[in-house]
C-alpha positions as a Markdown table, in Angstrom:
| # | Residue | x | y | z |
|---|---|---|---|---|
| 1 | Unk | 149.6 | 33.6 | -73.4 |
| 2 | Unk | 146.9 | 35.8 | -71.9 |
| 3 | Unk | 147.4 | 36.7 | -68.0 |
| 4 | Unk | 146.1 | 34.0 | -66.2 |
| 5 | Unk | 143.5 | 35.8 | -64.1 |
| 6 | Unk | 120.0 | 10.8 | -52.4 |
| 7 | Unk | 118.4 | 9.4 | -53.2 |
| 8 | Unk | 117.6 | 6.0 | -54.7 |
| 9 | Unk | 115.7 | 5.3 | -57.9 |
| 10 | Unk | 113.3 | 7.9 | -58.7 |
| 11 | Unk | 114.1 | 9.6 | -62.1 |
| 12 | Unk | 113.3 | 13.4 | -62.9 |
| 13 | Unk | 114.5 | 15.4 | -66.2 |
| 14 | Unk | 113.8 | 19.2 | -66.4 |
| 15 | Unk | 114.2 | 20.6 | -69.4 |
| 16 | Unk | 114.3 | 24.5 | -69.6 |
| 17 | Unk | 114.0 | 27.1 | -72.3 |
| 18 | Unk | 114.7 | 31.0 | -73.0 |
| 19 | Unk | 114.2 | 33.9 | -75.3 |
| 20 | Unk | 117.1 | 34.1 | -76.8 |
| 21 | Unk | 117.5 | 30.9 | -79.6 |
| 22 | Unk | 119.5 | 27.2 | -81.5 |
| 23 | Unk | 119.8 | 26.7 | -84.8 |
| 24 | Unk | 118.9 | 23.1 | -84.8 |
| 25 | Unk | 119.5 | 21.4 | -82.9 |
| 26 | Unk | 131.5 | 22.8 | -67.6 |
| 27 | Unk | 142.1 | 19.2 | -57.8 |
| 28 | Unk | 144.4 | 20.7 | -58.4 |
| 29 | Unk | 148.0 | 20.3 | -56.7 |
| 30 | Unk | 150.4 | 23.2 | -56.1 |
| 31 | Unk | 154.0 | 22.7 | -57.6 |
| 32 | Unk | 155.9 | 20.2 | -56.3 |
| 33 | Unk | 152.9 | 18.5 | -53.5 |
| 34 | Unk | 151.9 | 16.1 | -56.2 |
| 35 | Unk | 148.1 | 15.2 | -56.2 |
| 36 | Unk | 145.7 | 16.9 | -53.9 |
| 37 | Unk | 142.0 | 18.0 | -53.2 |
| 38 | Unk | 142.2 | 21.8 | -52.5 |
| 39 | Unk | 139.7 | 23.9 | -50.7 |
| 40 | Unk | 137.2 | 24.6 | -52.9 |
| 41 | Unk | 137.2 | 28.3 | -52.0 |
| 42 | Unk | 141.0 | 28.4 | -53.3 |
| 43 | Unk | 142.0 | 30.0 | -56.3 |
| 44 | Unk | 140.3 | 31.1 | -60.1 |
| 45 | Unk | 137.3 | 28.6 | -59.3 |
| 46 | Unk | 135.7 | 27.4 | -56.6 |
| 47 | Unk | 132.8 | 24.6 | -56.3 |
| 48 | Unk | 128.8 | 25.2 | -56.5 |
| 49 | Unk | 129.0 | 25.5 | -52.5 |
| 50 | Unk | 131.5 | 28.2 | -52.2 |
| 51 | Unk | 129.5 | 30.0 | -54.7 |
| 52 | Unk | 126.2 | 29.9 | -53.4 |
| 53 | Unk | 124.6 | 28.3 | -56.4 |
| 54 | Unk | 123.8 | 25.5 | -57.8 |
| 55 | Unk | 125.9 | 22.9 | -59.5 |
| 56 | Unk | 124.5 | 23.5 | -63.3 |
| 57 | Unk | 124.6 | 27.6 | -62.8 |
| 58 | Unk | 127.9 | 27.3 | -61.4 |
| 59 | Unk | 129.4 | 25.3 | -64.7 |
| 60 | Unk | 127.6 | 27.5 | -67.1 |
| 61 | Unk | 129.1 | 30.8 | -65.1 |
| 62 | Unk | 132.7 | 28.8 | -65.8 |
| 63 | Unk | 131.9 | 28.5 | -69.6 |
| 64 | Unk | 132.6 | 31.5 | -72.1 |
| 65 | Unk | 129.1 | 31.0 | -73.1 |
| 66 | Unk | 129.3 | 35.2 | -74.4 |
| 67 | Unk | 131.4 | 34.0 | -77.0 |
| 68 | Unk | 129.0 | 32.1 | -79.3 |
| 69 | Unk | 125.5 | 32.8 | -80.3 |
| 70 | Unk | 124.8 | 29.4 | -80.3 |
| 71 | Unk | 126.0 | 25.9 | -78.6 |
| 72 | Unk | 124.9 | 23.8 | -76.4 |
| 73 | Unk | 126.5 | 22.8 | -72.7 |
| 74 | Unk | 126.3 | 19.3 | -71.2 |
| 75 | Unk | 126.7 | 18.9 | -67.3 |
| 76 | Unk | 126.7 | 16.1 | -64.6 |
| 77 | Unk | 127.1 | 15.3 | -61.1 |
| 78 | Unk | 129.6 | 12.5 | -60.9 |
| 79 | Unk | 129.7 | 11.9 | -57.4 |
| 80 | Unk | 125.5 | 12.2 | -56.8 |
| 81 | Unk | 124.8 | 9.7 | -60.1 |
| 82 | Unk | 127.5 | 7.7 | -58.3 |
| 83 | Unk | 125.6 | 7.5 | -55.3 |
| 84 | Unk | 122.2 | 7.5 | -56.4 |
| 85 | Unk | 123.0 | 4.4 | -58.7 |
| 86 | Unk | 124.8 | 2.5 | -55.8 |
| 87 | Unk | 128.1 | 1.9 | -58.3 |
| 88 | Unk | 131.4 | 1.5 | -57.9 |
| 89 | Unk | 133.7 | 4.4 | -58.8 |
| 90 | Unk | 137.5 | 2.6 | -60.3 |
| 91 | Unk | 140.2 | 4.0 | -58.3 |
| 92 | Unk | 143.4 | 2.9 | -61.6 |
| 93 | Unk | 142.8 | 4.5 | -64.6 |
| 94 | Unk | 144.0 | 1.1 | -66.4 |
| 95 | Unk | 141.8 | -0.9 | -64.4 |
| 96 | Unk | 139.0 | -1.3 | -67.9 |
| 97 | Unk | 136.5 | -3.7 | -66.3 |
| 98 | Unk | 135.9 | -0.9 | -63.5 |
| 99 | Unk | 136.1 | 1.9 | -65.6 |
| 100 | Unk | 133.7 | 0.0 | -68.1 |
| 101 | Unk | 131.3 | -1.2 | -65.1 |
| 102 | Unk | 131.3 | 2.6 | -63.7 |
| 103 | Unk | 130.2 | 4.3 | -67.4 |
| 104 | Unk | 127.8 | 1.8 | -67.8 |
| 105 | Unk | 126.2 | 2.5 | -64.9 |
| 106 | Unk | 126.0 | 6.2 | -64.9 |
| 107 | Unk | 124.8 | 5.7 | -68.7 |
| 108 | Unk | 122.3 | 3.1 | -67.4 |
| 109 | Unk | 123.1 | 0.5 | -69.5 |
| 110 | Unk | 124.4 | -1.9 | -67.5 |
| 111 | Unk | 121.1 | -2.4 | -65.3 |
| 112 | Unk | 119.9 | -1.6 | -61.8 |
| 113 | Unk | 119.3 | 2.3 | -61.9 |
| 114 | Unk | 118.4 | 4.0 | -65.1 |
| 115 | Unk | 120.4 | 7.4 | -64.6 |
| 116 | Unk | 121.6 | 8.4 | -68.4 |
| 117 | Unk | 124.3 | 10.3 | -67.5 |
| 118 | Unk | 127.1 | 10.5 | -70.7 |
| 119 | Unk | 130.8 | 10.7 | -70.2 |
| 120 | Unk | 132.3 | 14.8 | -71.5 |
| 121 | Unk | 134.1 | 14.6 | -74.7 |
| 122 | Unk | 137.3 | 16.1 | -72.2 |
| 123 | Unk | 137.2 | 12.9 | -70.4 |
| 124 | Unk | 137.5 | 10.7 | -73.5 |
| 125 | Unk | 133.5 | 10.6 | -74.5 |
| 126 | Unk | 133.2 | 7.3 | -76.3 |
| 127 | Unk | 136.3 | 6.5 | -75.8 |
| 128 | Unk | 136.2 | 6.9 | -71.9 |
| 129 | Unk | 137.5 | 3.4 | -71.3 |
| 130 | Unk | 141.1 | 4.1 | -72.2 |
| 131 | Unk | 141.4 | 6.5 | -69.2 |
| 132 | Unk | 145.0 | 6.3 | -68.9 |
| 133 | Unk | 145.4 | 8.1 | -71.6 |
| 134 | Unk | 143.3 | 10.8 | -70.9 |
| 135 | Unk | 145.1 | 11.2 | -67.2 |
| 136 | Unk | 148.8 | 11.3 | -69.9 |
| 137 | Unk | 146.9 | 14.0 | -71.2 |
| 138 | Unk | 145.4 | 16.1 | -68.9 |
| 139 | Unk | 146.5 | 15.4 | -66.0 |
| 140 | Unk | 143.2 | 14.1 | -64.5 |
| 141 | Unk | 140.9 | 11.4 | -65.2 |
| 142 | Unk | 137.3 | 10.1 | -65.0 |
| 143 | Unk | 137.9 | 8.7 | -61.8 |
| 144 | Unk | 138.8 | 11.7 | -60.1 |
| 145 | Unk | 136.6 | 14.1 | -61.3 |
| 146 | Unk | 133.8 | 15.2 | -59.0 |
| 147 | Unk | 131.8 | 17.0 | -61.7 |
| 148 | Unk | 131.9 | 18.2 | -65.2 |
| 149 | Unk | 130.7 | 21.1 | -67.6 |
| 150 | Unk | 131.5 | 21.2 | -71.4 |
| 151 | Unk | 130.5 | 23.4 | -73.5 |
| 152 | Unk | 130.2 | 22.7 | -77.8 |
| 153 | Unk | 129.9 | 25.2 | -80.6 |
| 154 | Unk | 131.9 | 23.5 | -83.0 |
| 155 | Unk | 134.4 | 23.9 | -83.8 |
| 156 | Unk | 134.4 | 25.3 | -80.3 |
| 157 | Unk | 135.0 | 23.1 | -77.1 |
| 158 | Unk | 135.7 | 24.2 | -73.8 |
| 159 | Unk | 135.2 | 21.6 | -71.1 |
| 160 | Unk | 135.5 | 22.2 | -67.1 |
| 161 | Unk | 136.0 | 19.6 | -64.2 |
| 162 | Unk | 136.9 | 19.7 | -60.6 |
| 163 | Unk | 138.4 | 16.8 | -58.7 |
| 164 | Unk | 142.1 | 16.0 | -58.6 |
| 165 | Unk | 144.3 | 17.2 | -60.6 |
| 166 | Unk | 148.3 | 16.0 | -61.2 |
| 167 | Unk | 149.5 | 19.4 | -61.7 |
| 168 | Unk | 153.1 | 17.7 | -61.3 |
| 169 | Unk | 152.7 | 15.7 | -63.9 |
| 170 | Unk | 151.3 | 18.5 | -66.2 |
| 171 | Unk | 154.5 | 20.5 | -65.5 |
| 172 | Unk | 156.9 | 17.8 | -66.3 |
| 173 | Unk | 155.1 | 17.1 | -69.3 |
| 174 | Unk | 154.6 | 20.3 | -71.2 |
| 175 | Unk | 156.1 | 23.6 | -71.4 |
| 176 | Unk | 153.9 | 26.8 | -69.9 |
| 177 | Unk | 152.8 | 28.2 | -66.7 |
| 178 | Unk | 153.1 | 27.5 | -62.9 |
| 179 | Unk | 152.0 | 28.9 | -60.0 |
| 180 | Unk | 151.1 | 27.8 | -56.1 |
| 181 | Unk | 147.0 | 27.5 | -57.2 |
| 182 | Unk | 148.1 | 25.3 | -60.4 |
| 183 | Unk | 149.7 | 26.5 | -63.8 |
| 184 | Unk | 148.6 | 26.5 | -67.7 |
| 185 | Unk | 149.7 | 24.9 | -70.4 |
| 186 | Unk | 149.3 | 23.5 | -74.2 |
| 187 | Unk | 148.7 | 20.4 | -75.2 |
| 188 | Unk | 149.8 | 19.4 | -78.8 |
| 189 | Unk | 150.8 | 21.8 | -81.6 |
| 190 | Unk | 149.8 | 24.2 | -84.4 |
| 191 | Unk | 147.1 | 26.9 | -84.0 |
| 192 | Unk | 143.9 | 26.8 | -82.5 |
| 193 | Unk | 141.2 | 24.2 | -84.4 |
| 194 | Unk | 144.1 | 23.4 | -86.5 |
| 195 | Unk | 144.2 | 18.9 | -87.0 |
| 196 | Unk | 147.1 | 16.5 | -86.6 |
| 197 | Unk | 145.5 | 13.1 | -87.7 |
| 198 | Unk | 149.0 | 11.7 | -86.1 |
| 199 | Unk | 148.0 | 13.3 | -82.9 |
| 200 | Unk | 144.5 | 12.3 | -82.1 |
| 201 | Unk | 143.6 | 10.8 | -78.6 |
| 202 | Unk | 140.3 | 9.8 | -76.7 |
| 203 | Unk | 140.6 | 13.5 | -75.7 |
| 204 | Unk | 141.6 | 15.4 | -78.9 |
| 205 | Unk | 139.8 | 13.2 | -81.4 |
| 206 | Unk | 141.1 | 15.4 | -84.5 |
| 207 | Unk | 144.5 | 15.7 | -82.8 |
| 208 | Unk | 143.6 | 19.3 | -82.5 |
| 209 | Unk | 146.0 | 21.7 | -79.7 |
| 210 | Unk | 144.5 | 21.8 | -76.2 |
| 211 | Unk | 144.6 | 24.8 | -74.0 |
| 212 | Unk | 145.0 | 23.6 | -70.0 |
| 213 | Unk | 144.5 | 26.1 | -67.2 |
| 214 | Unk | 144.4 | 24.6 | -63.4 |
| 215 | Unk | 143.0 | 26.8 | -60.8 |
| 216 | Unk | 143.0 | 24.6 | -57.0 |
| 217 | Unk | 140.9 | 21.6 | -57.6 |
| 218 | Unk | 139.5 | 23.1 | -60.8 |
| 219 | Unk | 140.6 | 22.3 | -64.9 |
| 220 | Unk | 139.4 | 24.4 | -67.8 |
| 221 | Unk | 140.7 | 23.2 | -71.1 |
| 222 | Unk | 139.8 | 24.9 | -74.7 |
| 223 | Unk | 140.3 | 24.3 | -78.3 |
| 224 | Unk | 140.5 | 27.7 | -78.4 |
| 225 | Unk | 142.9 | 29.9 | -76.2 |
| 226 | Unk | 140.9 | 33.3 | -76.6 |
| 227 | Unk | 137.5 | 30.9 | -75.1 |
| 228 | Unk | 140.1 | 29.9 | -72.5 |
| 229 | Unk | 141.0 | 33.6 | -71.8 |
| 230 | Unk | 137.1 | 34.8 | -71.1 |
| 231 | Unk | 136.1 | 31.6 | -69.4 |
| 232 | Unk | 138.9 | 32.4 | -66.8 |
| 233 | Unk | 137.9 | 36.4 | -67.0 |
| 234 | Unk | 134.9 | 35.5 | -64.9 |
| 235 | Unk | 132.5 | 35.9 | -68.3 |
| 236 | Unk | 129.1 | 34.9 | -66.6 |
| 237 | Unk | 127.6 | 33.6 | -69.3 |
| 238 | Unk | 124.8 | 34.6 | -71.0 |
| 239 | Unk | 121.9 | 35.1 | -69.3 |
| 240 | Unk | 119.3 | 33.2 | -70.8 |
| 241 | Unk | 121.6 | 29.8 | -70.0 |
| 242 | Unk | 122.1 | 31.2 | -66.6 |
| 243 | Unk | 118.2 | 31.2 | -66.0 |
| 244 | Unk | 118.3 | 27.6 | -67.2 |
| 245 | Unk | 121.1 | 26.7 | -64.8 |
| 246 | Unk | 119.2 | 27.9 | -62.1 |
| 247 | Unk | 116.1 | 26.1 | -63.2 |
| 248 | Unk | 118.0 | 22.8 | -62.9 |
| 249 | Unk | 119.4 | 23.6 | -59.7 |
| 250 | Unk | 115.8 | 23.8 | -58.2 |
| 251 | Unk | 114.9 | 20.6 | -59.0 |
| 252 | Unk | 118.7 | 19.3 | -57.8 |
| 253 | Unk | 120.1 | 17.7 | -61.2 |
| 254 | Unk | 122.8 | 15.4 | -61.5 |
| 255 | Unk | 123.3 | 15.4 | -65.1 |
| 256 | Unk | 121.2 | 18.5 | -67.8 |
| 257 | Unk | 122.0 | 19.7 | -71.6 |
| 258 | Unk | 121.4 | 23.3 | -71.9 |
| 259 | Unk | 121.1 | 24.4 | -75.9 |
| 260 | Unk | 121.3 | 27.5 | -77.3 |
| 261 | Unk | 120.0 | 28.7 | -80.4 |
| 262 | Unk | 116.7 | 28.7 | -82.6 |
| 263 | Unk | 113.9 | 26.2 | -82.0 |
| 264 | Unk | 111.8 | 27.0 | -84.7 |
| 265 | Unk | 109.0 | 24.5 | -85.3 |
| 266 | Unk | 105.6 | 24.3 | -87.3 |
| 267 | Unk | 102.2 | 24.8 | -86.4 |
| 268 | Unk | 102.0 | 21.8 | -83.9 |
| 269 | Unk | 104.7 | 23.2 | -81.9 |
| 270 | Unk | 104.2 | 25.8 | -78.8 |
| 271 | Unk | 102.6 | 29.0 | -79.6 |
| 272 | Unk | 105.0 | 31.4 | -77.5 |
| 273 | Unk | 109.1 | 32.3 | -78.6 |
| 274 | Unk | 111.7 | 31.6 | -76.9 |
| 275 | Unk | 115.5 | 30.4 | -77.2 |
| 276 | Unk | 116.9 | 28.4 | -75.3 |
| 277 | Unk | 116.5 | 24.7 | -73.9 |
| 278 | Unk | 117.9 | 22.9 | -70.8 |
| 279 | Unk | 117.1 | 19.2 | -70.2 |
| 280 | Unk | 118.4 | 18.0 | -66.3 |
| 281 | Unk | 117.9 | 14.3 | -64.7 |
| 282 | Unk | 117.8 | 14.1 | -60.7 |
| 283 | Unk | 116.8 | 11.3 | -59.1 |
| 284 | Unk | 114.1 | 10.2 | -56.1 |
| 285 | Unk | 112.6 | 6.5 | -55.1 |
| 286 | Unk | 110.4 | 6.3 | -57.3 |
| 287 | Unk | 109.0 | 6.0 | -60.6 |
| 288 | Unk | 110.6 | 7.8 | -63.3 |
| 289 | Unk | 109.4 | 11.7 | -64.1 |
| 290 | Unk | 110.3 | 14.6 | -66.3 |
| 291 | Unk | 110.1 | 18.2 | -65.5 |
| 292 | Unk | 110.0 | 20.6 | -68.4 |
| 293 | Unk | 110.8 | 24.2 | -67.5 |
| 294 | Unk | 110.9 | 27.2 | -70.0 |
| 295 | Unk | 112.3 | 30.6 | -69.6 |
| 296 | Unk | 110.7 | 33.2 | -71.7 |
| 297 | Unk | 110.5 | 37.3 | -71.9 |
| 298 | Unk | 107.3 | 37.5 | -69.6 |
| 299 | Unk | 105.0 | 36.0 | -68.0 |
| 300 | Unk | 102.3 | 36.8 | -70.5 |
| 301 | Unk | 104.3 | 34.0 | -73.2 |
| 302 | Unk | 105.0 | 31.7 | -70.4 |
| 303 | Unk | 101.2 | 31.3 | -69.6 |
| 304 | Unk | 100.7 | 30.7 | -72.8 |
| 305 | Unk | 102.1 | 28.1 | -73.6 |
| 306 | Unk | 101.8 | 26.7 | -70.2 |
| 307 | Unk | 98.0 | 26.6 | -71.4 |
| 308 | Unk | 99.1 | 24.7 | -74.7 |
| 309 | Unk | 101.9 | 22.5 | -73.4 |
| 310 | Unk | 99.7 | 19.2 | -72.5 |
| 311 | Unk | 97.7 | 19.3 | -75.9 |
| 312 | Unk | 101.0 | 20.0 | -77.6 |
| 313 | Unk | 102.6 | 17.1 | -76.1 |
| 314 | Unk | 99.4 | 14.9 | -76.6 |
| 315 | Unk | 99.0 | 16.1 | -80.8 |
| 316 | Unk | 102.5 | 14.8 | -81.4 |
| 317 | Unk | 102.2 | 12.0 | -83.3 |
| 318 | Unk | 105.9 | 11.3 | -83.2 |
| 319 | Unk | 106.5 | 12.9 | -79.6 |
| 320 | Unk | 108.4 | 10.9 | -76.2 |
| 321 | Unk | 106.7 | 8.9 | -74.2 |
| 322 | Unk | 105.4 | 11.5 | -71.3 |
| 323 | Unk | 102.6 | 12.9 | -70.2 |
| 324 | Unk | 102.1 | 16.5 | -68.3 |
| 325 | Unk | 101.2 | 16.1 | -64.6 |
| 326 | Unk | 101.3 | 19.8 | -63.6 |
| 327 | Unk | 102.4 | 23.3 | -64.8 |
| 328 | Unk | 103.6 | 26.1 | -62.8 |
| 329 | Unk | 104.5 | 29.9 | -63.9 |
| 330 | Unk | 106.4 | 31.9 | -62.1 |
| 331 | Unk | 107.5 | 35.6 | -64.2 |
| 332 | Unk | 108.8 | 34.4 | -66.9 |
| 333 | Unk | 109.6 | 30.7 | -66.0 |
| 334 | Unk | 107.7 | 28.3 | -67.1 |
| 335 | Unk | 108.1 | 24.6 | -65.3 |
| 336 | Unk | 106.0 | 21.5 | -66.7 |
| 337 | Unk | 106.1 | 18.2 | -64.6 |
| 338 | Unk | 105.6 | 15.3 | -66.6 |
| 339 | Unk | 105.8 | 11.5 | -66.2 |
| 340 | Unk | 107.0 | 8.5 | -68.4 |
| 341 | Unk | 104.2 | 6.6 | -70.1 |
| 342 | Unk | 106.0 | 3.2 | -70.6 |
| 343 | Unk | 109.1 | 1.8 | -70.0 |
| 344 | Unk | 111.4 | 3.6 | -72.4 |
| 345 | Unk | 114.6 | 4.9 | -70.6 |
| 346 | Unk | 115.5 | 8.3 | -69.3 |
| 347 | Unk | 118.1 | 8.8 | -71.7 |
| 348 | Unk | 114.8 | 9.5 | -73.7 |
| 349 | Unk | 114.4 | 12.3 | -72.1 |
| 350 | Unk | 117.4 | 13.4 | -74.1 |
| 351 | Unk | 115.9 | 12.7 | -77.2 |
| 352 | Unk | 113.7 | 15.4 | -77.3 |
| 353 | Unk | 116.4 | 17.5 | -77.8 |
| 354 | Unk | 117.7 | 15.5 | -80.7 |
| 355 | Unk | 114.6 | 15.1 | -82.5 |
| 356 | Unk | 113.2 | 18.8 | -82.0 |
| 357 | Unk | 109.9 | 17.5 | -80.1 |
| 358 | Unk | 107.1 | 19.6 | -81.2 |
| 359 | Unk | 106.4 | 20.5 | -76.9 |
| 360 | Unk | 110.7 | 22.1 | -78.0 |
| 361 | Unk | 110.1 | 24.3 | -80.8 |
| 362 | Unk | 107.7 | 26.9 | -81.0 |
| 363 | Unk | 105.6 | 28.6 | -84.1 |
């Protein structure tokens, strides 16, 4: 092993790109004290606050985003979806009526506030209702968690959460690491990426080993051990989705998709390069609204297609269901404001990632 080193109703989505480019398409316990919420500023990790920066920067600086040219990184805010959809967070694990009540809610499929926030693939993903598992697993589970990051370059996957973590029950369940600030250890067997179709779980969906590090109330966990080793190196990530991170935190996110890679497109697409996309929901009373920011080399691109955004947007004949309010440039950051035309969801907003929008891609 390597050393271990409010608001109510109104919906928002920024979406945010770079020039760099995807292909197509982020509580621990010391030994023996059982479950607890450490300070934040304890050990490897620390949370947005002690940082200094933003929620979505703060997971993509935890991810080894260096390590792959391409992949894309999903984040969300638990605790402010929570609140700004007035739900219920399930306090048992085996409690599936709660736990099912709780994702449909932060998904907005069960009514009242439309938030489309999607459960990590960590925390069980689709399977998220069979959370005791998960907690058997890794020590932690969808109820405890404060916030998440995950990042996907498949067959990649390095996921981070902070909340609380049972590091006692980690220790008594596999062999590794432990320290006062938490401990690491592997979950399953064989080598990295390697698939046990007797093994599978909610959280390990090929039955492929799972790399565990805690770090006070924070827990990385890889596919891959060398990922594991940069992301707790203090690799920063690359810069392009660090700019995007920071671009979400301005407009105060609770859930965003950051992709990395090449966004090529055809003639109706935007005129200017660039490589990377973030797309981040926040909420205010309100009716629902997208913001659209891009990240390119210079201000010079970003103008430019700040100039072609709208008719971009209008000339798709298969594009969402938005329309630009407002554009903004600032160096090389582009940011677009734009607001729902009809009553499709703000999952939707999502969809432009999915579907390559022509107002995504570029010439």
């Amino acid at each position: 092993m390597p050393a271990r080193p409010h608001r109510p109703a109104r919906v928002v989505a920024v979406v945010a790109m770079s020039a760099v480019l995807l292909g197509g398409t982020l509580t621990a316990c010391g030994t023996g004290g059982g479950d607890r919420e450490a300070d934040p500023a304890e050990g490897r990790g620390g949370s947005a606050d002690a940082r200094g920066e933003g929620l979505v920067r703060t997971a993509v600086a935890a991810l080894p985003t260096t390590a792959h040219d391409e992949f894309q990184i999903r984040v969300g805010d638990l605790d402010r979806a929570t609140e700004l959809g007035d739900l219920q967070r399930p306090t048992d694990p085996g409690d599936a009526d709660a736990v099912a009540a709780w994702v449909q809610g932060l998904a907005g499929l069960g009514g009242g506030v439309d938030l489309g926030l999607d459960v990590p693939e960590v925390l069980g993903g689709a399977s998220s209702l069979d959370q005791t598992v998960v907690a058997d697993e890794i020590g932690t589970w969808l109820g405890d968690v404060r916030w998440f990051g995950e990042l996907a370059a498949p067959p990649a996957r390095v996921s981070v959460v902070e909340g609380t973590i049972d590091v006692d029950h980690l220790a008594a369940t596999y062999d590794g690491e432990t320290d006062a600030d938490g401990g690491r250890w592997k979950v399953g067997e064989g080598e990295d990426f390697s698939t046990d179709v007797e093994a599978t779980s909610p959280v390990r969906r090929l039955g492929q080993p799972l790399h565990l590090d805690v770090a006070g109330d924070r827990l990385t966990a890889s596919l891959s051990e060398p990922d594991l080793a940069l992301a707790l190196a203090g690799d920063r990530g690359s810069e392009p989705a660090l700019d995007l991170g920071t671009a979400l935190d301005e407009h105060d996110v609770y859930a965003a998709r950051i992709v990395v890679g090449r966004f090529d497109g055809g003639e109706r697409s935007l005129p200017a390069a660039f490589d990377a996309v973030a797309v981040g929901l926040t909420g205010e009373e309100g009716d629902a609204e997208v913001v659209v920011a891009y990240a390119h080399d210079d201000a010079t691109a970003a103008q430019e297609n700040a100039d072609a955004v709208a008719g971009v947007l209008a000339d798709d004949p298969a594009g969402p269901p938005l329309e630009v309010t407002g554009t903004d440039v600032d160096g090389g950051v582009l940011t677009v404001t734009l607001r729902m035309t009809d009553d499709a969801p703000v999952r939707t907003a999502w969809t432009v990632l999915d579907r390559r929008a022509a107002f995504v891609s570029h010439r």
